[in-house]
N, C-alpha and C positions, 0 to 999 in steps of 0.2 A: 504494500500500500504506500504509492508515494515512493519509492526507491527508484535507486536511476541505476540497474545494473549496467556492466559492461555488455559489448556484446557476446563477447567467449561466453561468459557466465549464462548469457540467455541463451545462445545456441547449445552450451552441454546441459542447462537444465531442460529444453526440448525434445534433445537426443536420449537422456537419459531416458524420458519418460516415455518416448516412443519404443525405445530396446525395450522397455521393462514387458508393456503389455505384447510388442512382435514377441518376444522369448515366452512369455506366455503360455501364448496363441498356438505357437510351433511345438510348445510342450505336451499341449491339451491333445486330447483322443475322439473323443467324443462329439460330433457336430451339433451343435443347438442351432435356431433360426437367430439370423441377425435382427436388429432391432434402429439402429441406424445412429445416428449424430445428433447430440444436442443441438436443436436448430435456434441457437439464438442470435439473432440481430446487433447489429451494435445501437443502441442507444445513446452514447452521449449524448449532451448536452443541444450539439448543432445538428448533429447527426438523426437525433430520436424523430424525426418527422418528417424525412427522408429515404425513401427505398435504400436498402439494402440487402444483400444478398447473405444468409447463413451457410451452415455448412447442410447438408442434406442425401438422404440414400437415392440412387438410382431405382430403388425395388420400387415397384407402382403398388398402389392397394388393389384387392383381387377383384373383378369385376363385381358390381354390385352390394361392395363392401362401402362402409361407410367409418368415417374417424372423426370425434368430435374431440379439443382439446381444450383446456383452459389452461392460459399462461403469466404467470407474472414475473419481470424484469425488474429489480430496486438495484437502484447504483450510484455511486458519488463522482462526480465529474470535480475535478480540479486541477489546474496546470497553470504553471507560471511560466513565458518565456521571456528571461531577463533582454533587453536590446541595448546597446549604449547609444545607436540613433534615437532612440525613443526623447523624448525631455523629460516626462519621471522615470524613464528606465524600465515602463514594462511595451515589452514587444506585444505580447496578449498573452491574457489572462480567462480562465473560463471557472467559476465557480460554484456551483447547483446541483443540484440530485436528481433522479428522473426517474418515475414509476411509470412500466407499463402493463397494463392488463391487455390482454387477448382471447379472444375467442375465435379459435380455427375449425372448418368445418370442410373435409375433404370426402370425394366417392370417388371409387372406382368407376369408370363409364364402360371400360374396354379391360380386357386384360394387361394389355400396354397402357392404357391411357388415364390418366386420375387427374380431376380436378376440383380446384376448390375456392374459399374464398377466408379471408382473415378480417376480423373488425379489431382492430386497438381501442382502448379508454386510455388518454395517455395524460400526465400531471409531469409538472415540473416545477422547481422551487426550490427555497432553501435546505429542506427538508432537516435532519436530524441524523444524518451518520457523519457528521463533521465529530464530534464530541466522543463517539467511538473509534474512530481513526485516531483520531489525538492520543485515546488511552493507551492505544496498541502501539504509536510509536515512541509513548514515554516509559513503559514498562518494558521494551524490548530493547531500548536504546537506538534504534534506527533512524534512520534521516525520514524529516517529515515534510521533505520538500517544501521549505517553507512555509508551509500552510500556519504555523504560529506569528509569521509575520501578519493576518490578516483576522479581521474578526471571524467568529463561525456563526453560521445560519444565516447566510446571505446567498443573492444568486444576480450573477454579474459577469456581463464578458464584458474586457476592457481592453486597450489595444491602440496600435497605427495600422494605418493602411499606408498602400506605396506611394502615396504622400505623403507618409508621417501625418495624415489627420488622425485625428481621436476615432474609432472604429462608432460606429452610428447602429449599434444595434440596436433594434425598437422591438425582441422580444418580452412577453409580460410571465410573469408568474402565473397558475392554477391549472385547470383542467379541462380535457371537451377530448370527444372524437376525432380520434386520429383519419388519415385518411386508408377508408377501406382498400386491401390487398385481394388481388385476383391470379390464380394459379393454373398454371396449366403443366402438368408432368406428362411425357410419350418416355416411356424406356424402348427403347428400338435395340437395346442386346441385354435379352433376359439372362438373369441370372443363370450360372452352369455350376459345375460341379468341378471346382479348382478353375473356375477360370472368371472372365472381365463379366460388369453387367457395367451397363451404363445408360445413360439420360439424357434427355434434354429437357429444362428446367425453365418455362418463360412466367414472369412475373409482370403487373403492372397496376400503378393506385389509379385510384379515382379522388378527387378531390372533395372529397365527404368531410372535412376538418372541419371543428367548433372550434369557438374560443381561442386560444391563446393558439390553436393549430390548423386554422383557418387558410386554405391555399384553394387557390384559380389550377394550377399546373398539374399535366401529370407527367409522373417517372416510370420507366421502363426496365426493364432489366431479361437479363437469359443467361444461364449457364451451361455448360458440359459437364454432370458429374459421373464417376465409375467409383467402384468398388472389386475387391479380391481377397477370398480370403486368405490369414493367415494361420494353417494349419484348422485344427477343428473348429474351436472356438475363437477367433480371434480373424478381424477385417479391417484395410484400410479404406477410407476414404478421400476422396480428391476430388476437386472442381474447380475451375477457372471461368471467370465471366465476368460481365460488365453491366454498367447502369448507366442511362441515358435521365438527364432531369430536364423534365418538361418546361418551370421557370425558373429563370438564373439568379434568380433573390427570392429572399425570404426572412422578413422582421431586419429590412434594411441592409441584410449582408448577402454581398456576393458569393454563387459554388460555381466550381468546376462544370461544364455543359457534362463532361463522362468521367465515371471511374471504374476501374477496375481490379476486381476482388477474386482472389483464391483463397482456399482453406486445403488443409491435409489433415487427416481426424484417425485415429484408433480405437475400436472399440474390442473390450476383453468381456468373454462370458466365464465368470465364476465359477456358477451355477446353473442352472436351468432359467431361471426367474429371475436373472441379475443381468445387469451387462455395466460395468464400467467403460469411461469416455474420458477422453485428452482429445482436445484440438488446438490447431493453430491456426490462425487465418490472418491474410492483410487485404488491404487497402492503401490503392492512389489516393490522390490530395483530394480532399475534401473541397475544404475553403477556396477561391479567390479574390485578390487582392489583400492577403495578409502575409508580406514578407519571412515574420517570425513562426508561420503556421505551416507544418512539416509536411512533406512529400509522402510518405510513406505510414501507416499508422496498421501495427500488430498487435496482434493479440492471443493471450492462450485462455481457456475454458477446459475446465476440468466438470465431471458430474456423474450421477447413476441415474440408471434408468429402470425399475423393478417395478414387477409383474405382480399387482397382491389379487389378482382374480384375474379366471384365463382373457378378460374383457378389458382389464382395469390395467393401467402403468403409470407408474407416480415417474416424475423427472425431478433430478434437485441439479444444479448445475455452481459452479462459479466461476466469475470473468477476472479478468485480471490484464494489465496492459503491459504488453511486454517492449513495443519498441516506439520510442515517440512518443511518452509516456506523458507528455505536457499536451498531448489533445486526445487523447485516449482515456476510458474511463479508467478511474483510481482502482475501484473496486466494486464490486457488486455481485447479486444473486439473483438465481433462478430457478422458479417452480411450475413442474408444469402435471397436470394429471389427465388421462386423456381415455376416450372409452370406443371400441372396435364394437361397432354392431354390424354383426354376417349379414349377404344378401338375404331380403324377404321367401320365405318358403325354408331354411335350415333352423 
């Protein structure tokens, strides 16, 4: 929370955790079914009301099947980028929390083909995990990325643009509906038995926003994802893809017209009922026209995914920003529970 590793230090602690579950996986005997990648979004601060792309299985839902999910996203966004062009010295600054609730609702139409659609309830704000962050870096001794230079429970981007103006953000604090997601999944190479499955993944909002998340525009997005397993229990996954945003501002600040996002994911089955998850995923630039706001922005998510009725699957997940760390969220969690009802007639 708040630490600035090196990059060696981030790269062996990814590597580590990937050998852990491939060694696993190669170890295991036993085939269980995959269950797939915590699909979480990124949220930040700028980010949370903006298409983005998650990580995600190639497996399609079986014709006639149906998936209902409930999800929720709490996380602390804070980043300081010190500049010496600046005149107080901050290049931007981003400081808020961001809750999102979901409710995702996907069918099978084809054996290849599943679609579906997502509603957000999304809030932002000061919120209250400033005060628990503090504790964890004064009990641990860790750097707290300056966050004591700044009062808590506040929510605030501040900043230059490449004119050294004051950055003109005109976002507000509270709540409303986010903008509805529309899904469309074709897996066109089904799963085999030791070998690729793969996808094509198109996404796109509609411009349904309340309140404080209120937009004209919409965003586009499509990825390539595969999967293979590794040994009985144990599969990677991988996807590359892009987003297209329909308008080039929003609450006064400039994005990027495209970006582009991969993720690499591992999933290890324990048990029958269990599936542990590591991902890593990035993203190109977000922002434009902020000098001090970074190129590149990674992330790792860790979580479980378990099975307490052959219908029912709880998700618990956590985010964590691993590169670019002053526009990535701090820290944050994820819960999601979700229920499988078979085609009509079984």
């Amino acid at each position: 929370m708040g630490l600035t590793p090196t990059p060696s230090s981030t790269r062996y602690r990814v590597l580590a955790c990937a050998a852990v579950v491939w060694a696993a996986g190669v170890a295991s005997h036993a085939g269980e079914g995959r269950r797939g990648p915590l699909e979480i979004r990124e949220e930040w601060l700028l980010a949370q009301a903006r298409l983005t792309l998650p990580a995600v299985s190639p497996d399609p839902l079986p014709r006639g099947e149906t998936r209902l999910s409930v999800e929720l996203d709490w996380g602390n966004d804070f980043g300081l980028e010190e500049r010496a062009y600046a005149p107080d010295g901050i290049g931007l600054l981003v400081d808020g929390e961001h809750r999102t609730t979901a409710l995702d609702l996907r069918r099978g139409l084809t054996s290849s083909l599943t679609v579906g659609a997502r509603i957000p309830l999304r809030w932002r704000g000061p919120g209250v995990l400033d005060g628990l962050i503090d504790a964890w870096h004064h009990r641990t001794g860790t750097s707290d990325n300056r966050r004591s230079y700044f009062p808590n429970r506040r929510m605030r981007v501040e900043g230059r643009d490449d004119a050294l103006r004051p950055l003109a953000w005109r976002g507000s604090r509270g709540g409303g509906l986010g903008d509805v997601e529309l899904l469309a999944h074709w897996a066109f190479r089904r799963p085999r038995e030791g070998g690729w499955a793969a996808a094509v993944v198109g996404r796109a909002t509609l411009p349904t926003g309340s309140g404080p998340f209120d937009a004209a525009g919409i965003d586009a997005g499509a990825q390539l994802v595969a999967a293979h397993p590794l040994g009985g229990r144990a599969d990677v996954y991988l996807g590359l893809g892009g987003t297209l945003f329909g308008d080039l501002e929003r609450d006064g600040r400039g994005y990027a017209p495209r970006r582009a996002h991969g993720f690499l994911a591992f999933e290890w089955r324990p048990t029958r009922r269990t599936s542990l998850l590591i991902e890593t995923s990035a993203a190109s630039r977000l922002l434009a026209g902020v000098p001090a706001y970074a190129d590149r922005h990674v992330y790792l998510r860790a979580g479980i995914k378990r099975e307490v009725h052959d219908a029912w699957v709880l998700q618990v997940g956590i985010v964590e920003g691993l590169a670019s760390l002053q526009s990535t969220t701090d820290f944050g969690v994820f819960f999601g529970i979700s229920r499988t009802l078979p085609p009509a007639g079984r």
